[in-house]
PDB file with SEQRES, HELIX, SHEET and CRYST1 records, atoms N, CA, C and O in Angstrom:
SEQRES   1 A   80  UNK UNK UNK UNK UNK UNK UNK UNK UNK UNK UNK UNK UNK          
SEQRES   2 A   80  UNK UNK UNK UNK UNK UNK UNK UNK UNK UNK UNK UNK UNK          
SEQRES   3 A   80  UNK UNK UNK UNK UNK UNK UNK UNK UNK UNK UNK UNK UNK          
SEQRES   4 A   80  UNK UNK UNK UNK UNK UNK UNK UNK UNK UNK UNK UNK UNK          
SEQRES   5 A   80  UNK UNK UNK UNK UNK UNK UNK UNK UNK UNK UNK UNK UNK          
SEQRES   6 A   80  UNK UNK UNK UNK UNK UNK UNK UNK UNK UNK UNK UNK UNK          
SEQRES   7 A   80  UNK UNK                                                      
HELIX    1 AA1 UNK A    2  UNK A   20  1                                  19    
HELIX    2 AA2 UNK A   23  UNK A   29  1                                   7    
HELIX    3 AA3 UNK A   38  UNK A   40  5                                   3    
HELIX    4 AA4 UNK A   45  UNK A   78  1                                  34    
CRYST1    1.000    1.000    1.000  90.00  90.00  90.00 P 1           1          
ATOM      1  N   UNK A   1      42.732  -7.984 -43.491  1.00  0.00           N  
ATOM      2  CA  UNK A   1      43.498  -7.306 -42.466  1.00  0.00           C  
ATOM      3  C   UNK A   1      42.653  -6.983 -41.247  1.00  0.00           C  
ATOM      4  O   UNK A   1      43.194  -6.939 -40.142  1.00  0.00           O  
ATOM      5  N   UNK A   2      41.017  -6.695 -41.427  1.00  0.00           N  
ATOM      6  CA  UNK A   2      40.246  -6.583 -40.599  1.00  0.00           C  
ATOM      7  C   UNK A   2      40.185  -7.806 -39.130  1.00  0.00           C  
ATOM      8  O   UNK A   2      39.922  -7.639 -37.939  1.00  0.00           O  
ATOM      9  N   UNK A   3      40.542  -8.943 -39.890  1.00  0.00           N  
ATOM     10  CA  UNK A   3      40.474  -9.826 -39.333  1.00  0.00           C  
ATOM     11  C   UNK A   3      41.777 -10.035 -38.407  1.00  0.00           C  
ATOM     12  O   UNK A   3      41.336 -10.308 -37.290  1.00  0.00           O  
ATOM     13  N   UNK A   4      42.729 -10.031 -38.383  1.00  0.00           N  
ATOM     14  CA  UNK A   4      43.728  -9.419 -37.925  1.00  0.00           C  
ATOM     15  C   UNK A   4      43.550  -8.748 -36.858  1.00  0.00           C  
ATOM     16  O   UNK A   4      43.560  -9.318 -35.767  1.00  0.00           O  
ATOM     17  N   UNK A   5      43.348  -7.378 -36.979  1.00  0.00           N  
ATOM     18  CA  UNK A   5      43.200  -6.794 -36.058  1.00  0.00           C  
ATOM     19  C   UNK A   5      42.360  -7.226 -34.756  1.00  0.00           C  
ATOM     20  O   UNK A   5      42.580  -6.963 -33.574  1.00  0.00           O  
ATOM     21  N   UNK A   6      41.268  -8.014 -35.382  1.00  0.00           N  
ATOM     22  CA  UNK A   6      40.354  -8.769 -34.112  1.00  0.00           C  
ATOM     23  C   UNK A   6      40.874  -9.490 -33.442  1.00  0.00           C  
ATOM     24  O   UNK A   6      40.796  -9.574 -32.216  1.00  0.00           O  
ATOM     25  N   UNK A   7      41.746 -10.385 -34.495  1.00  0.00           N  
ATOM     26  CA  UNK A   7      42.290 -11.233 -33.216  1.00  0.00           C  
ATOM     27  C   UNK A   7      42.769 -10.774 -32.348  1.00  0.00           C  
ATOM     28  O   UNK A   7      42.590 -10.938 -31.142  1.00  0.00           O  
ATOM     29  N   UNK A   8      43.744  -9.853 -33.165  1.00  0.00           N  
ATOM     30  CA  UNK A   8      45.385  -9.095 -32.411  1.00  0.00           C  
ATOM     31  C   UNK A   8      44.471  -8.718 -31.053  1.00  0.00           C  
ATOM     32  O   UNK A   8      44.744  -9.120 -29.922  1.00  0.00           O  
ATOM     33  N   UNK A   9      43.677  -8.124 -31.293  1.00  0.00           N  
ATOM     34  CA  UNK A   9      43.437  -7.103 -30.423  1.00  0.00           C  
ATOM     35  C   UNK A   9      42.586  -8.298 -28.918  1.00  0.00           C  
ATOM     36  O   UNK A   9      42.841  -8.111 -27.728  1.00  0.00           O  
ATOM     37  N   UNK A  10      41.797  -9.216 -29.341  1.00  0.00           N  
ATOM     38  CA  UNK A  10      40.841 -10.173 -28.289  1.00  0.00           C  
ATOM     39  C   UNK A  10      42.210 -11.157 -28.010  1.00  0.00           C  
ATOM     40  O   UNK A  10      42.075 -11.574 -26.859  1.00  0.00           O  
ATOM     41  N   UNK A  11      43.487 -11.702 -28.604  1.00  0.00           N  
ATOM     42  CA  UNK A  11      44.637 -11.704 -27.854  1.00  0.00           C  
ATOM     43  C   UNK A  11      45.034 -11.245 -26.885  1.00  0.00           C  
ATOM     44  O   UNK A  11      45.402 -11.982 -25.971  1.00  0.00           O  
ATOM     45  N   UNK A  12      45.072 -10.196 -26.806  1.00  0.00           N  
ATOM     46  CA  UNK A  12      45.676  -9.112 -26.010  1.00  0.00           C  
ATOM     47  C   UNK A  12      45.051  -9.000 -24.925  1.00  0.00           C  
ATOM     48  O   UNK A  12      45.620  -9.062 -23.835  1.00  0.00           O  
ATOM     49  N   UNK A  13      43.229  -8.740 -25.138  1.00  0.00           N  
ATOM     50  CA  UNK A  13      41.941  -8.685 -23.838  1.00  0.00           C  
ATOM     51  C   UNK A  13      42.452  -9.790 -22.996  1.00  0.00           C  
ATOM     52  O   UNK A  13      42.978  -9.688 -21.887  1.00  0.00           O  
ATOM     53  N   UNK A  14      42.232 -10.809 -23.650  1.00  0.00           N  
ATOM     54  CA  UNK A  14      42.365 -12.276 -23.087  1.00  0.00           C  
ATOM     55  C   UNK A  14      43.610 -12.471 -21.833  1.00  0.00           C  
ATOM     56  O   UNK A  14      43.425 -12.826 -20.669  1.00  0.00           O  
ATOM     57  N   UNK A  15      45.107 -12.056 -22.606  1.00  0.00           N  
ATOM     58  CA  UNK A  15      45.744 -12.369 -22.021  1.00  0.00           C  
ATOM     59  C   UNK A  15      45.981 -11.211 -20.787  1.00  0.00           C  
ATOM     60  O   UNK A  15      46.311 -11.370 -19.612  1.00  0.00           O  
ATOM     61  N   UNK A  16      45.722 -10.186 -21.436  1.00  0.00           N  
ATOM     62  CA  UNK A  16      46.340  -9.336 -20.472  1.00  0.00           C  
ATOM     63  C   UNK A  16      45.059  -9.564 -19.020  1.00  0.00           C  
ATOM     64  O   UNK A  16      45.429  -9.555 -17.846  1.00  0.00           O  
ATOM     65  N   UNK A  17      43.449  -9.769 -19.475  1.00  0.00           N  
ATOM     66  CA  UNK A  17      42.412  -9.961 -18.164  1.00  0.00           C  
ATOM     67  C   UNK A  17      43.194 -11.683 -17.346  1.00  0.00           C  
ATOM     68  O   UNK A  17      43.120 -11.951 -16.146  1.00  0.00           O  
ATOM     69  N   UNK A  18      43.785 -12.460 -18.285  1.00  0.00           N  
ATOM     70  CA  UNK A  18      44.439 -13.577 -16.991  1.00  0.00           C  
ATOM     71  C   UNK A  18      45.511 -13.311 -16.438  1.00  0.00           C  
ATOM     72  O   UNK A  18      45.935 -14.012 -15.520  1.00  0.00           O  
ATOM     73  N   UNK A  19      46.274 -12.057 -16.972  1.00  0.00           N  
ATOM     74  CA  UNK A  19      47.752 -11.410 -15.989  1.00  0.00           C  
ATOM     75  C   UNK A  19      47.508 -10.822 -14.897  1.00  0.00           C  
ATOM     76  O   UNK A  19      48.131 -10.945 -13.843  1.00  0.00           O  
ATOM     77  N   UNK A  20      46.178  -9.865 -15.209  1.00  0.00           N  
ATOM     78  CA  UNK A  20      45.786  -9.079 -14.008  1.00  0.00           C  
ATOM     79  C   UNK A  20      45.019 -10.067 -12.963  1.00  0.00           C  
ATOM     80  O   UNK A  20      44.973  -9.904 -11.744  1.00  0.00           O  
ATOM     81  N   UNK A  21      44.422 -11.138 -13.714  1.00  0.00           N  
ATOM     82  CA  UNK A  21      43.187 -11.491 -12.668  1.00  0.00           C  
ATOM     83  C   UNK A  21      43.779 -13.109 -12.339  1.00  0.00           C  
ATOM     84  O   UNK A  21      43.061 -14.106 -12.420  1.00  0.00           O  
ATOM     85  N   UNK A  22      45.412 -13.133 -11.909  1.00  0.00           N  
ATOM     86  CA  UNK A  22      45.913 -14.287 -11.634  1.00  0.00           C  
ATOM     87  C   UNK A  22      45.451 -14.613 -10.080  1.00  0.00           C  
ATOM     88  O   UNK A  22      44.845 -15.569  -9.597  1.00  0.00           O  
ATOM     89  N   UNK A  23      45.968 -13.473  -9.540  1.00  0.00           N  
ATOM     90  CA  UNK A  23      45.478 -14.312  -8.057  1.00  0.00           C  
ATOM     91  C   UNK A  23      44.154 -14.609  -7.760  1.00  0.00           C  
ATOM     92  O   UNK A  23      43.887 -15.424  -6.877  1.00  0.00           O  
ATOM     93  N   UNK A  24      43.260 -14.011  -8.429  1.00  0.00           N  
ATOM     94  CA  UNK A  24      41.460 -14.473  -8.375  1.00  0.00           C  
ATOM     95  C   UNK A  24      41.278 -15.294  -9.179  1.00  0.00           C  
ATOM     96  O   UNK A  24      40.156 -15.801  -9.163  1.00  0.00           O  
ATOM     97  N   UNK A  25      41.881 -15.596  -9.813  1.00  0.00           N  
ATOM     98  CA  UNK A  25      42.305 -17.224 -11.016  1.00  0.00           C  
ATOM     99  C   UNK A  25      42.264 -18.255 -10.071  1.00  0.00           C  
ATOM    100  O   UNK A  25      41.452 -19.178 -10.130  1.00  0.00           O  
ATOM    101  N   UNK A  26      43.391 -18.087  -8.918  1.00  0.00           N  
ATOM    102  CA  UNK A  26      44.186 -19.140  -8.391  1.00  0.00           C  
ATOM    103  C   UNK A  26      43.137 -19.473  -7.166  1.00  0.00           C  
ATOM    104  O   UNK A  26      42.752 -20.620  -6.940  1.00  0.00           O  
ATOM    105  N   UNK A  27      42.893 -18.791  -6.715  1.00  0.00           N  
ATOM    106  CA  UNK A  27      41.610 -18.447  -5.523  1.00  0.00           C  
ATOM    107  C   UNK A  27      40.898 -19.057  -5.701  1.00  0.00           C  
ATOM    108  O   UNK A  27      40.527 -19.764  -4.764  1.00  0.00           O  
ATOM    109  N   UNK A  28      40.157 -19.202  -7.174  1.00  0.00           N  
ATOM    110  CA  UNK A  28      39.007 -19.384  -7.331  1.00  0.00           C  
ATOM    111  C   UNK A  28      39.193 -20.928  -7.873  1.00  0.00           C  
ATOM    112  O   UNK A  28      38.431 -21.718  -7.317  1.00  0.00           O  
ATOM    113  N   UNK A  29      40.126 -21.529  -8.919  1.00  0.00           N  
ATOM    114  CA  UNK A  29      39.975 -22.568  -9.014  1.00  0.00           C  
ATOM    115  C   UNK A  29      40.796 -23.438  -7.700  1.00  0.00           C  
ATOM    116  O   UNK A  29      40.637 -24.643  -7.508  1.00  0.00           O  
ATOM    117  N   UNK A  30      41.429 -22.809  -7.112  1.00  0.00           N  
ATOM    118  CA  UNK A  30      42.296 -23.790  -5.811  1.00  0.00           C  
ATOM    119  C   UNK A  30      43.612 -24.354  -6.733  1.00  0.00           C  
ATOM    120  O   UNK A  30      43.694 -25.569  -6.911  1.00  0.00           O  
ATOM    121  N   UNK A  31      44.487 -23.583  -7.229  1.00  0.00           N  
ATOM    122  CA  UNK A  31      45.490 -24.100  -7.748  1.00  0.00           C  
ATOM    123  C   UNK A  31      46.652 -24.171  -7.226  1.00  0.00           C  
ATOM    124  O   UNK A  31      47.544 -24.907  -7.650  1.00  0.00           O  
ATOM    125  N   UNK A  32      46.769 -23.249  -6.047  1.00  0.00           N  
ATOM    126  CA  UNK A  32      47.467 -23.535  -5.004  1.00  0.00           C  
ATOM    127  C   UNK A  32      47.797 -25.207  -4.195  1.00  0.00           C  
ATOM    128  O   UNK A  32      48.873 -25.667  -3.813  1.00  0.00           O  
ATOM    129  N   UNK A  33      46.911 -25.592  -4.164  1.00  0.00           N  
ATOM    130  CA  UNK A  33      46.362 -26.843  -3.426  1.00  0.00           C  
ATOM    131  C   UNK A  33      47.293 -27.466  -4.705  1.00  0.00           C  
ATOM    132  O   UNK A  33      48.364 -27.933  -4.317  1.00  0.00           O  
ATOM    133  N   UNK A  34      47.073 -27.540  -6.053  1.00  0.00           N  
ATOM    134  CA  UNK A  34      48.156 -28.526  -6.619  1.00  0.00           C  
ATOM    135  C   UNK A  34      49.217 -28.202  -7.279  1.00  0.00           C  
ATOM    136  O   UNK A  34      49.305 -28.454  -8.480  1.00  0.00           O  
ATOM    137  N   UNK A  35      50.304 -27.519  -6.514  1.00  0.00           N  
ATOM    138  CA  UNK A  35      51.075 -27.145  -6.570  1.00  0.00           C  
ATOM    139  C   UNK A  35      52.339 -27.976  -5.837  1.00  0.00           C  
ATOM    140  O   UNK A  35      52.243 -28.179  -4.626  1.00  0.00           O  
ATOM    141  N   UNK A  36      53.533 -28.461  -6.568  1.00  0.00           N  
ATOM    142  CA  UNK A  36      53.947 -29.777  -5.835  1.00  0.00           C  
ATOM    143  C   UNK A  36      55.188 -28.529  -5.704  1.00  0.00           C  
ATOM    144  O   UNK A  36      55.497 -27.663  -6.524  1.00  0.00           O  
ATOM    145  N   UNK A  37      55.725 -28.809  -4.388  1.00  0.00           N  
ATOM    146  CA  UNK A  37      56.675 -27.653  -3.774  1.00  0.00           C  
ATOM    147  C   UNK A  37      58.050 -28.272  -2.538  1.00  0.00           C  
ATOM    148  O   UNK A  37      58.458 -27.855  -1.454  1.00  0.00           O  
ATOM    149  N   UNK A  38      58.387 -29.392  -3.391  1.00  0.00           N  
ATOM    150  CA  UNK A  38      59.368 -29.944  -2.629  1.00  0.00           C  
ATOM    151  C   UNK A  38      60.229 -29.391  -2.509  1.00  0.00           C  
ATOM    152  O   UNK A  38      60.863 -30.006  -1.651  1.00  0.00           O  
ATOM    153  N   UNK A  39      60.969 -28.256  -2.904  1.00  0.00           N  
ATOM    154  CA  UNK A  39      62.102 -28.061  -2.675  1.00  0.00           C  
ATOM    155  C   UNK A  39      62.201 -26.894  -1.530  1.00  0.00           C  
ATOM    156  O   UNK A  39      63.254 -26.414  -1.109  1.00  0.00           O  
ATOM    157  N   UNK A  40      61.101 -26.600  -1.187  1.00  0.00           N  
ATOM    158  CA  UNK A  40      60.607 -25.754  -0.044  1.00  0.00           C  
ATOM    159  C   UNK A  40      60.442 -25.975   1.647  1.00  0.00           C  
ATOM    160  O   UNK A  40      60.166 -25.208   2.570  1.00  0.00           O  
ATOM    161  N   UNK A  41      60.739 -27.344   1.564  1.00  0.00           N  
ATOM    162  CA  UNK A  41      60.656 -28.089   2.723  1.00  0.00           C  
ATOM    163  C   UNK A  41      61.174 -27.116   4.166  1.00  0.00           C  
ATOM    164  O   UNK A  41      60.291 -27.137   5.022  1.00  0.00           O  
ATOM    165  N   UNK A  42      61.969 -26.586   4.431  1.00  0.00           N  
ATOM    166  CA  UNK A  42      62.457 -25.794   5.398  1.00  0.00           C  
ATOM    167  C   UNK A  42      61.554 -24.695   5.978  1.00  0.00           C  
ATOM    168  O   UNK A  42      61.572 -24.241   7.122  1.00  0.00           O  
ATOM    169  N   UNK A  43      60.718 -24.346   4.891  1.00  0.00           N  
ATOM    170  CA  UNK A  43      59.610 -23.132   5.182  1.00  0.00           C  
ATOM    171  C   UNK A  43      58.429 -23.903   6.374  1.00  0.00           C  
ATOM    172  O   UNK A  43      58.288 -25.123   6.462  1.00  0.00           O  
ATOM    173  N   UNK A  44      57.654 -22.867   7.231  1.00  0.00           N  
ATOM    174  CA  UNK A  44      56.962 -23.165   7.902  1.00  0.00           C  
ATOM    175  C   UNK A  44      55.632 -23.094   7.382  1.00  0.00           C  
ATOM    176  O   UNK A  44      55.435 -22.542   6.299  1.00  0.00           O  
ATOM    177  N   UNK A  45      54.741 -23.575   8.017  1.00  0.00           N  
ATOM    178  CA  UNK A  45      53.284 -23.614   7.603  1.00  0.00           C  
ATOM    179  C   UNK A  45      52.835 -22.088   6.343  1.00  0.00           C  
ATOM    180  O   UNK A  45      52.535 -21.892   5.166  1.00  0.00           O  
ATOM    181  N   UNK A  46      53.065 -21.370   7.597  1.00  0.00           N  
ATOM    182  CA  UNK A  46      52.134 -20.173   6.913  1.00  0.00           C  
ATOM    183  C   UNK A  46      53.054 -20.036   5.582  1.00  0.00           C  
ATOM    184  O   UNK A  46      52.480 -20.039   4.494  1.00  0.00           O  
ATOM    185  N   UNK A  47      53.966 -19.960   5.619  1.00  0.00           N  
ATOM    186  CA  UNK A  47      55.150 -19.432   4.954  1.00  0.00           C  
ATOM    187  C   UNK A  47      55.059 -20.428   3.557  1.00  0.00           C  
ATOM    188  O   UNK A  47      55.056 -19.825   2.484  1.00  0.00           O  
ATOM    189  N   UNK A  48      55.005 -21.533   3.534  1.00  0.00           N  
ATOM    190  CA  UNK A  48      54.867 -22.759   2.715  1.00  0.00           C  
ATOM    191  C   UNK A  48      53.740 -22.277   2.074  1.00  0.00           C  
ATOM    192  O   UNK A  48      53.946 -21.994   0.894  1.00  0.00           O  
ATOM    193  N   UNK A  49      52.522 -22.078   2.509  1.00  0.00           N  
ATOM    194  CA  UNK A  49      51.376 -21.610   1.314  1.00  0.00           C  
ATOM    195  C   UNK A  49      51.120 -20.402   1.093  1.00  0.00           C  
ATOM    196  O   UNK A  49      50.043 -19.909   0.758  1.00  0.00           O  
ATOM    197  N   UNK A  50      52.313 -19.798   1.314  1.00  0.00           N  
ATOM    198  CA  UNK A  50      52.473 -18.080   0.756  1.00  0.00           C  
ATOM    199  C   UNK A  50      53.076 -18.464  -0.405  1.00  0.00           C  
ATOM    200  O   UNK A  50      52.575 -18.104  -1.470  1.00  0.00           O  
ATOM    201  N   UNK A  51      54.504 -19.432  -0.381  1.00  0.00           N  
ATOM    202  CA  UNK A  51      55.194 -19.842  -1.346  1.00  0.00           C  
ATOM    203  C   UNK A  51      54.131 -20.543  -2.466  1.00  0.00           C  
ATOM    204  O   UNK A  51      53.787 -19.916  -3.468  1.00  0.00           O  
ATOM    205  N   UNK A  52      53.802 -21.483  -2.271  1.00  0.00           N  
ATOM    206  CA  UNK A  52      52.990 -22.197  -2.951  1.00  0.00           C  
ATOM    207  C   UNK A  52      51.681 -20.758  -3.912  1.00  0.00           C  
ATOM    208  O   UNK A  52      51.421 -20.462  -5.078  1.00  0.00           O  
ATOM    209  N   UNK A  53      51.330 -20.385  -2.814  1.00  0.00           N  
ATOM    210  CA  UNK A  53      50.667 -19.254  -3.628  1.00  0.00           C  
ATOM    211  C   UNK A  53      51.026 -18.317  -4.692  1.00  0.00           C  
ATOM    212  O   UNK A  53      50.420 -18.045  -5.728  1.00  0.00           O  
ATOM    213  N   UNK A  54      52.255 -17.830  -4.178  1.00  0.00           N  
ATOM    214  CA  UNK A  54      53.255 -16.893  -5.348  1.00  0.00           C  
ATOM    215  C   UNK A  54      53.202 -17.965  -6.245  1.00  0.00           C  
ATOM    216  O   UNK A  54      52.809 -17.602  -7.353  1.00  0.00           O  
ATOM    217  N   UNK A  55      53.486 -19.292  -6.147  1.00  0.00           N  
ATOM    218  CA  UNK A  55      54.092 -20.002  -7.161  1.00  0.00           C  
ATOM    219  C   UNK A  55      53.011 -20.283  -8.584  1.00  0.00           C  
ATOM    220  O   UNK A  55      53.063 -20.086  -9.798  1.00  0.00           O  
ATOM    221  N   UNK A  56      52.462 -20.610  -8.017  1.00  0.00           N  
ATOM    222  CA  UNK A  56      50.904 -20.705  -8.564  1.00  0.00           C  
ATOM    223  C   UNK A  56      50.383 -19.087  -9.451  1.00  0.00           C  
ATOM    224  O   UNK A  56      50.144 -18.861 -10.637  1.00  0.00           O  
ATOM    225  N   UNK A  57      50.374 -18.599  -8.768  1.00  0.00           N  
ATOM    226  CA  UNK A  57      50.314 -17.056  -9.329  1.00  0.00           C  
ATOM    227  C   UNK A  57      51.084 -17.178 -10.429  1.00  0.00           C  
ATOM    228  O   UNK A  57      50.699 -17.218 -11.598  1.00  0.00           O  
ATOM    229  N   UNK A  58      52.684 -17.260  -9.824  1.00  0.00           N  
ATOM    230  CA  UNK A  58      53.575 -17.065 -11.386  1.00  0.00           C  
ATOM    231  C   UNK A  58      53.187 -17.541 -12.423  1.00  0.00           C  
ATOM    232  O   UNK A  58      53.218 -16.981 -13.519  1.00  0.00           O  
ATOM    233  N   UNK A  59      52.601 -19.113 -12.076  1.00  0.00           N  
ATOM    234  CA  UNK A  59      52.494 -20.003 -13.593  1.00  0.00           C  
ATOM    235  C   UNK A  59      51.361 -19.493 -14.422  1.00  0.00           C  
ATOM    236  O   UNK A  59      51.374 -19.518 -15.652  1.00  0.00           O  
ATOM    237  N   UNK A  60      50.143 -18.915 -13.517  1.00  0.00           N  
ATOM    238  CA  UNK A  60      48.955 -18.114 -14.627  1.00  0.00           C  
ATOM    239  C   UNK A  60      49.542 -16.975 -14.944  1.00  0.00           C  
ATOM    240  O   UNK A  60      49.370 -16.591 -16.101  1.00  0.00           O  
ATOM    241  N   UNK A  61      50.438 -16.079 -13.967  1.00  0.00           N  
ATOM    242  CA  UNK A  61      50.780 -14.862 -15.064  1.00  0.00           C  
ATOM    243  C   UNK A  61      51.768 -15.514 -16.759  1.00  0.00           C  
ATOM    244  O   UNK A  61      51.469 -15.263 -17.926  1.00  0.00           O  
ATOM    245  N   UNK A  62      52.744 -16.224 -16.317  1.00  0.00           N  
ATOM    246  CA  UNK A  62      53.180 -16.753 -17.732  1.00  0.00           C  
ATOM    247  C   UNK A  62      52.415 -17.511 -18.662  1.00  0.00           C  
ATOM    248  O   UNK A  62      52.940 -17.473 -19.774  1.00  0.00           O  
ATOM    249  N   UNK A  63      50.991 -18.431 -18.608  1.00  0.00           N  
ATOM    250  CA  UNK A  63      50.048 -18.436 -19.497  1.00  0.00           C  
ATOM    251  C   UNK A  63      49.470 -17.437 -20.069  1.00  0.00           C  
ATOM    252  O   UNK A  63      49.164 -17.455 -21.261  1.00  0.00           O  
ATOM    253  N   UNK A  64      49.167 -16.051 -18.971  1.00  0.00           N  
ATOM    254  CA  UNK A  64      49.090 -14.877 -19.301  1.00  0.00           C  
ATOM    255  C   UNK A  64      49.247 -14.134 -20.862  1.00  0.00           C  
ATOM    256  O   UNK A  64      48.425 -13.881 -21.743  1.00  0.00           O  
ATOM    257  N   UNK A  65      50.948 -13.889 -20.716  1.00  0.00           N  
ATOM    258  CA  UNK A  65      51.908 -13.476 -21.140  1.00  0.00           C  
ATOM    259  C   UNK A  65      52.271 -14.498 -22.646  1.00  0.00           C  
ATOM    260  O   UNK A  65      52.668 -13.993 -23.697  1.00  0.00           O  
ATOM    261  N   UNK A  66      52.113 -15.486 -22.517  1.00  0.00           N  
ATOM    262  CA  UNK A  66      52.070 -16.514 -23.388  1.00  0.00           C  
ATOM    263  C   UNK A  66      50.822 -16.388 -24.752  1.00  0.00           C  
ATOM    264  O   UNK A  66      50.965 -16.562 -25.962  1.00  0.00           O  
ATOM    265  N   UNK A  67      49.781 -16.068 -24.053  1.00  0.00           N  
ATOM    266  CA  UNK A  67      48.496 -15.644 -24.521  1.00  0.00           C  
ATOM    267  C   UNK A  67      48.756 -14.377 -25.194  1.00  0.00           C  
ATOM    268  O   UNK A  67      48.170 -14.219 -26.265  1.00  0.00           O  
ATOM    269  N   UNK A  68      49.679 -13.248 -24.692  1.00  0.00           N  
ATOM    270  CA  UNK A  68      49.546 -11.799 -24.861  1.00  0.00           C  
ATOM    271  C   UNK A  68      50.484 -11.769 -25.698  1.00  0.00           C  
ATOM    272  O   UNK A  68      50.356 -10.838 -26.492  1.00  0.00           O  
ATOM    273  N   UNK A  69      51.761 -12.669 -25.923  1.00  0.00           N  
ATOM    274  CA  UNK A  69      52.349 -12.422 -26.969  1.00  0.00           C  
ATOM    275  C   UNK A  69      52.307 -12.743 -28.651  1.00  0.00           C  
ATOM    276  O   UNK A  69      52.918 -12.078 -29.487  1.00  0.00           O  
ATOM    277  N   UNK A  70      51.786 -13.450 -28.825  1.00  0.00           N  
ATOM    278  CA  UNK A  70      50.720 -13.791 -30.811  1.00  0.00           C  
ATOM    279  C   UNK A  70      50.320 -12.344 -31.059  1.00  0.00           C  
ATOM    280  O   UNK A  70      50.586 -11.667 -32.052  1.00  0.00           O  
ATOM    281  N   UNK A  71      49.412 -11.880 -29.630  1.00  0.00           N  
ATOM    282  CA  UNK A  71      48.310 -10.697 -30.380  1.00  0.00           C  
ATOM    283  C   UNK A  71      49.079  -9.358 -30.358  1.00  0.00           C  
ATOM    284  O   UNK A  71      48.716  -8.337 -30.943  1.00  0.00           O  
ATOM    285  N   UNK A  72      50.114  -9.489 -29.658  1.00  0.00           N  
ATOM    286  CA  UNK A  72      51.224  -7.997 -29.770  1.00  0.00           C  
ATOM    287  C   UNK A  72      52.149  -8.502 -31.555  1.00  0.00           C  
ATOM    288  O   UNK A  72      52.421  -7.631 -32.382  1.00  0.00           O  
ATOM    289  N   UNK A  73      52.397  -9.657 -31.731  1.00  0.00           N  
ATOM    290  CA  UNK A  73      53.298  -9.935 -33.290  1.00  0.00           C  
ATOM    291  C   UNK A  73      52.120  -9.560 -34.062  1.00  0.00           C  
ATOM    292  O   UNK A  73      52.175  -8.788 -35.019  1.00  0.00           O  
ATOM    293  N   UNK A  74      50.788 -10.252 -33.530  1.00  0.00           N  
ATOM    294  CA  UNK A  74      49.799  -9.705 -35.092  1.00  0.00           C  
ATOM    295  C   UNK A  74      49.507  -8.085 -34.695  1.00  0.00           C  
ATOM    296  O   UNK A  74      48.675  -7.733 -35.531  1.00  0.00           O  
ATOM    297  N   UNK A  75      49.685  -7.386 -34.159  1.00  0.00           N  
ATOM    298  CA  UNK A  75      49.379  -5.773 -33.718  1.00  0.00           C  
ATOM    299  C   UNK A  75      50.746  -5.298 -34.626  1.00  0.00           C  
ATOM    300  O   UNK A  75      50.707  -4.214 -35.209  1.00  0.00           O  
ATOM    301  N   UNK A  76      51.703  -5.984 -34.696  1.00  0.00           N  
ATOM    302  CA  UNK A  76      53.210  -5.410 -35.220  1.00  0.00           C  
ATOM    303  C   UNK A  76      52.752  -5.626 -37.001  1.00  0.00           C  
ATOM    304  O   UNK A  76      52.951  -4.768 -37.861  1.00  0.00           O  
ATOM    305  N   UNK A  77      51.986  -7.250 -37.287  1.00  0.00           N  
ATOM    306  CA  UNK A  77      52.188  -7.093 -38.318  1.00  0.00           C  
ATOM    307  C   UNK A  77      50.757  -6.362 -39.204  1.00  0.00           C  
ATOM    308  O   UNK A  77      50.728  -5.793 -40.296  1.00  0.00           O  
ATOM    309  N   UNK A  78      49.737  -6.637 -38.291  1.00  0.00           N  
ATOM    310  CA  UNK A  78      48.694  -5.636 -38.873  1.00  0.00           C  
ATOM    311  C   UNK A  78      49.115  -4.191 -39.136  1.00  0.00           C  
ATOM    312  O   UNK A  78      48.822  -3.615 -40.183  1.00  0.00           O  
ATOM    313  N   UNK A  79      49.695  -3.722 -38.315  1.00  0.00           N  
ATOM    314  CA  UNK A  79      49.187  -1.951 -38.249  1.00  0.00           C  
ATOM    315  C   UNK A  79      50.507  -1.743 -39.046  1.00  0.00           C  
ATOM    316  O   UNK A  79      50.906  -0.632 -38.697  1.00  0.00           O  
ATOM    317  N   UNK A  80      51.609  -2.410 -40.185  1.00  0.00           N  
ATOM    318  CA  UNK A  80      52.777  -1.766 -40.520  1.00  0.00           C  
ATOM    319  C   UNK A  80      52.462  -1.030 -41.774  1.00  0.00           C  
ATOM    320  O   UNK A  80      53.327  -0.349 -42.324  1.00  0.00           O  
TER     321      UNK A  80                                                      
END                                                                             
């Protein structure tokens, strides 16, 4: 059960430090840049890699979140 809890718990570090630290994620590797954003076409320059930026953002917060949810089921089933 010890073991358990480690994971549960370095789950949780993991995901929750790439939820918070998405936009210095995105910054830092340039994931913006491959971000394919056709359906955005109408937006202007600046406006287009604001979009592209949020967008990018979103997809590391849901790896995030993806990451953070295993170690919240093993936190449910460790600690019952």
């Amino acid at each position: 059960m010890t073991a358990l809890k480690i994971i549960a718990f370095t789950l949780l570090l993991i995901g929750s430090l790439i939820n918070y630290g998405a936009k210095l994620i995105v910054k830092r590797l340039n994931l913006f840049e491959k971000i394919d954003a056709d359906e955005a076409e109408e937006l202007t320059g600046e406006e287009f890699e604001q979009y592209k930026m949020t967008k990018a953002i979103a997809k590391v917060k849901v790896v995030g979140v993806l990451i953070m949810l295993p170690g919240a089921f093993l936190i449910f089933y460790a600690f019952r």
